[in-house]
C-alpha positions in Angstrom: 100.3 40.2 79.5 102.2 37.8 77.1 104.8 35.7 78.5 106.8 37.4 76.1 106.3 40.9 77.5 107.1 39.4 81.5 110.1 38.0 81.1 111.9 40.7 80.0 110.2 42.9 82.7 111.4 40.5 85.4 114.9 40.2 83.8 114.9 44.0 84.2 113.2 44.0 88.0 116.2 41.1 89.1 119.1 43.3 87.1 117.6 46.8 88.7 118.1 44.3 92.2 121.5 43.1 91.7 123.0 46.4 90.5 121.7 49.2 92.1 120.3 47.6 95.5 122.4 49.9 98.3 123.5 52.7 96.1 122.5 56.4 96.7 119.5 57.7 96.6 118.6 61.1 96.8 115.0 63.0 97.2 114.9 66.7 97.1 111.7 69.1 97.9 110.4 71.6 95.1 109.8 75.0 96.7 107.7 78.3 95.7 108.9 81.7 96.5 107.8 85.1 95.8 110.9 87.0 93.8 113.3 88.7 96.7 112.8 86.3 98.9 114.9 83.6 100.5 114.1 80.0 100.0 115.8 76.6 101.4 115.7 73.2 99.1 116.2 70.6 101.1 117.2 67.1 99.7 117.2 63.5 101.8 120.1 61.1 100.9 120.5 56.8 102.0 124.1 57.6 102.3 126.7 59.8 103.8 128.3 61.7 100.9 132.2 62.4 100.0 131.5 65.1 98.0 128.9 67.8 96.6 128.8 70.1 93.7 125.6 73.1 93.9 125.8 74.5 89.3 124.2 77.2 88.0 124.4 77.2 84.7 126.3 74.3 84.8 129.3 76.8 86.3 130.1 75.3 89.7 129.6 77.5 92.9 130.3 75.9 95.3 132.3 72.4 95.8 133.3 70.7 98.6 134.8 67.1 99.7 133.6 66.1 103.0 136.0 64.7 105.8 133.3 65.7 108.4 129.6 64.5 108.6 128.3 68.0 108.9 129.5 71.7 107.5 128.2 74.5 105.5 129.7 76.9 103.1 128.7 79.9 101.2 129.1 82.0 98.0 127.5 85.4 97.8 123.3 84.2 98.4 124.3 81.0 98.1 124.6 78.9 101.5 125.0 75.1 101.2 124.3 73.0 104.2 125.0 69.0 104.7 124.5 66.3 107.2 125.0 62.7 107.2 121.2 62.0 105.4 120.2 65.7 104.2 121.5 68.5 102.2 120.2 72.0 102.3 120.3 74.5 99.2 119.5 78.2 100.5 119.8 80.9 98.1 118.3 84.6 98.8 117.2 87.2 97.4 115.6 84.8 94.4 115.3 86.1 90.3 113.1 84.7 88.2 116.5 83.8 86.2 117.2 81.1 89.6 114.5 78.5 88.0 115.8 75.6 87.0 119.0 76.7 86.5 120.8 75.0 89.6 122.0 71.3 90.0 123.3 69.7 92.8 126.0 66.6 92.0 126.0 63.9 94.8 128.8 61.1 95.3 128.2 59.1 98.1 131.3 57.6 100.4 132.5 53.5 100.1 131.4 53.7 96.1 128.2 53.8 96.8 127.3 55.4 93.3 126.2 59.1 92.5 123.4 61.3 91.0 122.4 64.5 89.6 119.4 66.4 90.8 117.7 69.5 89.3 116.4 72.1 91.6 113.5 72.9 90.9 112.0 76.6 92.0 108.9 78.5 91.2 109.3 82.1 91.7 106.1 84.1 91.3 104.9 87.7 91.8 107.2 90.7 91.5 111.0 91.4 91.7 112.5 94.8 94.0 112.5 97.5 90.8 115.5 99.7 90.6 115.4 103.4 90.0 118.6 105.3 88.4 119.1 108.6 87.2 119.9 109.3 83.6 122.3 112.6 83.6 121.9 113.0 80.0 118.2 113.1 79.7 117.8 114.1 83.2 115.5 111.5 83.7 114.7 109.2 86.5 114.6 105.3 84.9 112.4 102.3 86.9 113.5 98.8 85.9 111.7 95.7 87.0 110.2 92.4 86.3 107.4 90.8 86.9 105.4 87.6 86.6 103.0 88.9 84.6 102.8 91.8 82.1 102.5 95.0 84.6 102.2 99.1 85.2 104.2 101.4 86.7 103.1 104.2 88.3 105.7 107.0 89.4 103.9 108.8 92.6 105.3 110.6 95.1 105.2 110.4 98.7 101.2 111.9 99.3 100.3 109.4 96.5 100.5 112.5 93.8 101.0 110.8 90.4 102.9 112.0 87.6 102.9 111.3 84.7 105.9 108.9 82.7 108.0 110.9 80.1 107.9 107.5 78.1 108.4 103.7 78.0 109.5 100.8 76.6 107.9 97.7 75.3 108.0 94.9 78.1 110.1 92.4 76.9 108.7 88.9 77.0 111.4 86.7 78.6 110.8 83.0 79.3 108.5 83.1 82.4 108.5 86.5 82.7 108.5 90.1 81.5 110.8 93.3 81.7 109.6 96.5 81.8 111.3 100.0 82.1 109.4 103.7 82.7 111.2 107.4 82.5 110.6 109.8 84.9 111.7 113.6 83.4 112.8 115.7 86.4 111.1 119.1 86.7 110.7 121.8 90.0 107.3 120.4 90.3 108.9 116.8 91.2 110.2 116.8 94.7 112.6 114.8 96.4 110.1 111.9 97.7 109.3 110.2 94.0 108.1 106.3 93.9 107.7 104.2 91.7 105.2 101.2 91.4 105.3 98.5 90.1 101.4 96.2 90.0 99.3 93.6 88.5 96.2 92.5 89.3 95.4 88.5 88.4 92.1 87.6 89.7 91.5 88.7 92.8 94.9 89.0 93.6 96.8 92.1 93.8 100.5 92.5 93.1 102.9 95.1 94.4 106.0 96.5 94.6 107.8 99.8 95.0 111.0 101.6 95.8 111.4 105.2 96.6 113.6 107.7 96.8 113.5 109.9 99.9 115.8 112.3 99.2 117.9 112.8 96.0 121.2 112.4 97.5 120.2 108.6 97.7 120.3 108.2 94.1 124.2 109.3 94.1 126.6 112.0 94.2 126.9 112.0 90.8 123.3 111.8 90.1 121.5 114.7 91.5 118.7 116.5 89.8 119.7 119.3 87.9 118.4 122.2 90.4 120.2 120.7 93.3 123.7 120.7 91.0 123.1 124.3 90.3 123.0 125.3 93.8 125.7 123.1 94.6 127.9 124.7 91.7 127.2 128.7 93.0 128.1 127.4 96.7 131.5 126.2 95.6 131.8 129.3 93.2 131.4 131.4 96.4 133.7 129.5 98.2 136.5 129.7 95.5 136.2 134.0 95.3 136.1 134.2 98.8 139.5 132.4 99.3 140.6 134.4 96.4 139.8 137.4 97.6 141.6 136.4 101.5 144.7 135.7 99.8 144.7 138.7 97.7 144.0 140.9 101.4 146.9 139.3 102.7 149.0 139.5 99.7 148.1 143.6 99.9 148.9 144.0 103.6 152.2 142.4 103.2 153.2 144.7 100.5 152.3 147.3 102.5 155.0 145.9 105.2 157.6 145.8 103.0 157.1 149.4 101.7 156.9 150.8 105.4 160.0 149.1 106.0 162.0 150.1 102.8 160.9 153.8 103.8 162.6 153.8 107.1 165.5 152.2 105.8 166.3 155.0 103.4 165.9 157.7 105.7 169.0 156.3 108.2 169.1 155.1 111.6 167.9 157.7 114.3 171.1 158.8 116.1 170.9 158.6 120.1 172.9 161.8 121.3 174.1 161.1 124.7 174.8 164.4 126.7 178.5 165.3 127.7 179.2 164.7 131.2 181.4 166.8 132.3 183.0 166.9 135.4 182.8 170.5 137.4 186.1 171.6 138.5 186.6 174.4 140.7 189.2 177.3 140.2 191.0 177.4 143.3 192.7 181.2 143.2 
């Protein structure tokens, strides 16, 4: 190496030295988590901190200035843990849409400088799919997404398939796909539908289903067509019924009121007390 190229290197060793010797310095782990599940970040620090900022987005979440040398707070999955040398990032329930999309700002106490780190999470296999009911097309609707390009399969509780009324083209988002399925409801279709989401890589196998065990959990507002019929002729029942009690009772009363106008016109009935009489006797 030219003494032209080392002295400009050791300039920069002896400046690196001077300036930054004693400032933070921050290390955090890179974890890898099947989507749904919960995963911690943890990151080691050189110096107590004064405050911390977790983005997403670049949107804060959650902030806090520290006059203790431990805590923890919390935002809806977030949870954000600190001690004097480490700092722990939990977030649950992880989407695809948590990779590296989440900073963490540190500032350290006494001026001791600051830094930015990226979190940085691999989330692999398949998300929890959701199942809704479409009222209009009275058809059931699986949503889900997945690593990899995948099937779904709508079975039902003895591993019957049907067949899907149609689908979508998966939509190729960065690092991983959507993909919907419809369901049409029918009398054949009972309560205990799945559906499945897979993909095989390998020799690996990938899974994950929801069910529905009985229609009511899809909502109140979303019951399959049959079961909103027989809803609609209980209620109808109901309704004559009471009609027809308050018509009875509106009937017998205006039979009362007849019955007592009758009696009214025909007078009082007159008591006749009998004329006591004293008996005198004729003296002659």
């Amino acid at each position: 190496m030219a003494w032209g190229q080392i002295i400009p290197l050791f300039l920069m060793t002896m400046l690196h030295v001077v300036c930054c010797n004693g400032l933070l310095n921050s290390t955090c782990s890179k974890e890898t988590c099947q989507c749904g599940e919960t995963v911690t970040v943890t990151c080691t620090l050189t110096h107590p901190l004064q405050e911390i900022i977790l983005r997403h987005n670049g949107t804060p979440l959650l902030l806090h200035k520290l006059p203790t040398k431990e805590g923890r707070i919390e935002h809806e999955k977030h949870l954000l843990e600190w001690t004097e040398d480490k700092v722990k990032v939990t977030i649950s329930k992880v989407m695809f849409s948590d990779r590296l999309n989440y900073t963490l700002f540190l500032e350290a106490k006494e001026s001791k400088g600051y830094t930015l780190e990226q979190i940085t999470i691999d989330v692999f296999g398949i998300c929890e799919p959701e199942m809704m009911k479409n009222n209009k097309t009275n058809e059931l609707e699986c949503v889900a997404e997945s690593e990899k390009a995948a099937s779904i399969v709508w079975m039902d509780s003895q591993r019957k398939l049907y067949q899907e009324t149609r689908t979508r083209q998966p939509e190729d988002l960065p690092n991983r796909f959507k993909l919907w399925s419809y369901l049409k409801l029918t009398e054949e279709i009972g309560d205990n539908i799945c559906c499945s989401v897979s993909y095989r890589i390998n020799y690996v196998y990938m899974e994950k289903q929801i069910c529905n065990p009985n229609t009511s959990a899809i909502g109140n507002d979303d019951l399959p067509m049959s079961k909103n019929l027989t809803l609609s002729t209980v209620l109808i029942l109901l309704a004559v019924a009471l009609v027809a009690a308050a018509f009875g009772y509106l009937l017998r009363r205006r039979d009362r009121t007849i019955n007592r106008a009758r009696s009214l016109s025909e007078g009082p009935l007159m008591e006749q007390e009998p004329n006591a009489t004293e008996a005198t006797t004729e003296t002659v």
